[in-house]
N, C-alpha and C positions, 0 to 999 in steps of 0.2 A: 472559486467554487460557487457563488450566486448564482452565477449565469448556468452553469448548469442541472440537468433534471434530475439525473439516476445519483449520482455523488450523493444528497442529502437524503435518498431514503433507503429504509431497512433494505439489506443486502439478500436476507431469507423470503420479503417479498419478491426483491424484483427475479429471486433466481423461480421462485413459487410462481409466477405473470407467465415466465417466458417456457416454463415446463407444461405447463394447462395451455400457451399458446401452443405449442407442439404438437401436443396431441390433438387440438382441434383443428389443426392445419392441415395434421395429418388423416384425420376421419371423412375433411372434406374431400382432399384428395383419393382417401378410397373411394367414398361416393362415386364422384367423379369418374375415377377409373370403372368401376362395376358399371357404372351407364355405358361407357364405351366398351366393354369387353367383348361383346358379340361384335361390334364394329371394326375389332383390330386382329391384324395377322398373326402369325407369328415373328415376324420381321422386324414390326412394329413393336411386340414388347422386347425383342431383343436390344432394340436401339433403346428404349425406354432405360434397359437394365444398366444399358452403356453410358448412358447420361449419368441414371442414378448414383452408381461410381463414381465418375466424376465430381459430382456434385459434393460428396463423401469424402472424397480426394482433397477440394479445395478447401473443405469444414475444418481437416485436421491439422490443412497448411494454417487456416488463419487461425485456431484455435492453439497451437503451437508458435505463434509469432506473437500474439496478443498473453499467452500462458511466460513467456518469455521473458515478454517486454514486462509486466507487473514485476514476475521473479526477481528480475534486476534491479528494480527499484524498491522493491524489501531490500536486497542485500545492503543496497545504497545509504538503505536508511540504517542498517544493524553496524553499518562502518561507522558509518557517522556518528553514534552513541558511543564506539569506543572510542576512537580519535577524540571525539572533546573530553573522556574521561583520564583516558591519555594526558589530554592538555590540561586539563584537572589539578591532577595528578602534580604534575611536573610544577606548576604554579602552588602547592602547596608545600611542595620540597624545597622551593626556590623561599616560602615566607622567612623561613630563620635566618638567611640572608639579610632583611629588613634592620634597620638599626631599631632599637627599644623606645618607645612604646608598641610601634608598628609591627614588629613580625607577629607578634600573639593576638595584636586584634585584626591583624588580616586575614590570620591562619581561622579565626573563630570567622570572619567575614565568609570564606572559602567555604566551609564546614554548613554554613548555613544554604549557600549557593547549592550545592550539590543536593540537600535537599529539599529545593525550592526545583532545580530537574527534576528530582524524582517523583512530587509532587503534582507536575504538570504535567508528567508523564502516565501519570497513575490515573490522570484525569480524565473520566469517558467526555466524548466527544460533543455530546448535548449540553454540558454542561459550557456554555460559552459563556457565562459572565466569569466562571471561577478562570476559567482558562486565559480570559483579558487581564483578571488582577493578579494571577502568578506571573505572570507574560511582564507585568508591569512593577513588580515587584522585583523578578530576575533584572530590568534593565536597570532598574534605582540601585540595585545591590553591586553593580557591576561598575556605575558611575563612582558609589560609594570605596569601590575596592580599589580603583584608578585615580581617584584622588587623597589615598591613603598611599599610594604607592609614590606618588606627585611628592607628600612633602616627605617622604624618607629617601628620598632621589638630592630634595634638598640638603639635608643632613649629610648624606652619605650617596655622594656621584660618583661612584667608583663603577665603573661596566663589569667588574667581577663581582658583585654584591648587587646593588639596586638594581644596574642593568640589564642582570639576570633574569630578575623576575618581573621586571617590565617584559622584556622579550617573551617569558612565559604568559604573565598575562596579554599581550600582543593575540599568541597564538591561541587561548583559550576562549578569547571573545570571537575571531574568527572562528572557528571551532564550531560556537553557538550561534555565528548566521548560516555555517554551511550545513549543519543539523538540520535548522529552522527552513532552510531553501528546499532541501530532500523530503519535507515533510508535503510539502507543496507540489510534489510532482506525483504525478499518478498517471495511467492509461487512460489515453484521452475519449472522451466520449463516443467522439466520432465514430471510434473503432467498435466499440462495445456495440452498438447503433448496428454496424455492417455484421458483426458478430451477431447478432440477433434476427438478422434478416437472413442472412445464409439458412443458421438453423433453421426455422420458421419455412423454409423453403425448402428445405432438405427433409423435414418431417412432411409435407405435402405432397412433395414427390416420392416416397417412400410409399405414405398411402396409393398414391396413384397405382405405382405397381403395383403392390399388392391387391389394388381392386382390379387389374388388369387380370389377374392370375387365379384359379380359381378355389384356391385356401388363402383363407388370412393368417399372416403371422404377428401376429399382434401385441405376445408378451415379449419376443426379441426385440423389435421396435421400441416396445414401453420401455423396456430395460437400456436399451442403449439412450434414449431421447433422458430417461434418469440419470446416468452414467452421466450425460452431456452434458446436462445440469448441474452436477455436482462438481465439475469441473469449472464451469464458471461461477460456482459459490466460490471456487478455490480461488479464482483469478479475485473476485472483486473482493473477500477476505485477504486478500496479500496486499490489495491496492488502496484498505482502510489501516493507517498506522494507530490510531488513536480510537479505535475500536471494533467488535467481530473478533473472531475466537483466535485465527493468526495475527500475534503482538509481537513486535520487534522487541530484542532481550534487553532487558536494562539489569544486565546481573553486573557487568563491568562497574554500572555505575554503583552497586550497591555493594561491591566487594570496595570499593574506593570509601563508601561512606562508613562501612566494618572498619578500616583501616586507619 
């Protein structure tokens, strides 16, 4: 995330840059057109209209393949919260398997885990030292809960009792790097990049036309180039997990910690 630009800043600015860039791309391009309108045929704005289309055509294809590709990795990330709570789950059913002292202070160890997730989930995204000492806190708790399970393995090495919840917890630490990986993927810049330049180019050329032509239509335009906008508020709110107003559900986890 360092090396990139738009990931670390407000998402209501950068969609507010690229809607004011629109419309001035697009006023230049009326300009523009208005100086050439005595200059051009009818022929010419026809082809002009033909392009414009076009150009419209290719905004919706990458605007629906980038709207997509975000979409997919929201989903990625709301599986991912349930699977580990799933694995949760199942590692806490597996503790009264433990022989005594271990199953009540694993099951309390577990109890504590679950809200130390929800905790770091609850955490907005500026907040990066709280988010290093949760982050670091879940691994100490996790080593703590695998060497609790180490010596009741010693006691009791039976694979229908310890083994159990070894395998459970096996899969609930996995659980918590493939979360932690999901959280890391997002729509690559690049795209957002090509995404901004289409638009940008597609409001320019819209003014063109309509400076070719000799009404402006102006609040259609405004209105769609807003529309367009708010679609990519939508994309880069689905592409922020850890803040912006679409948040992946953590009710799974929180019906497990009711329970």
């Amino acid at each position: 995330m360092a090396n990139e630009i738009m990931y670390d800043q407000n998402s209501i600015l950068i969609v507010a840059i690229l809607f004011v860039l629109i419309l001035l791309a697009e006023e230049a391009g009326y300009r523009l057109g208005k100086y050439h309108q005595g200059k051009t045929d009818v022929d010419v704005k026809a082809h002009t209209n033909t392009i414009q289309a076009g150009m419209l055509g290719l905004l919706a294809l990458i605007l629906g393949f980038t709207f997509n590709m975000s979409l997919q990795r929201y989903n990625g990330r709301s599986e991912a919260v349930i699977q580990e709570a799933n694995a949760i789950s199942t590692a806490l059913m597996h503790t009264w398997l433990l022989p005594h002292p271990y199953d009540s202070l694993t099951h309390r160890q577990l109890q504590q885990y679950v809200d130390l997730r929800l905790a770091l989930s609850n955490t907005d995204y500026a907040m990066v030292t709280e988010q290093k000492a949760l982050a670091e806190e879940t691994k100490n708790l996790q080593k703590a809960v695998w060497m609790n399970a180490v010596s009741a393995a010693r006691i009791d090495p039976r694979p229908v009792t310890t083994g159990y919840f070894l395998n459970a917890l096996d899969e609930m630490i996995n659980a918590y790097g493939e979360r932690n990986a999901r959280l890391q993927l997002h729509v690559p810049e690049v795209i957002l990049f090509i995404l901004f330049v289409v638009f940008i180019s597609s409001g320019a050329l819209m003014g063109y036309a309509s400076g070719l032509g000799r009404k402006r239509t102006f609040m259609p335009s405004a209105m769609m180039t807003f529309l367009i906008s708010l679609v990519v508020f939508i994309i880069i709110d689905l592409d922020r997990p850890n803040r912006g107003i679409i948040k992946v559900n953590q009710e799974s986890m929180r019906q497990l910690k009711a329970e």
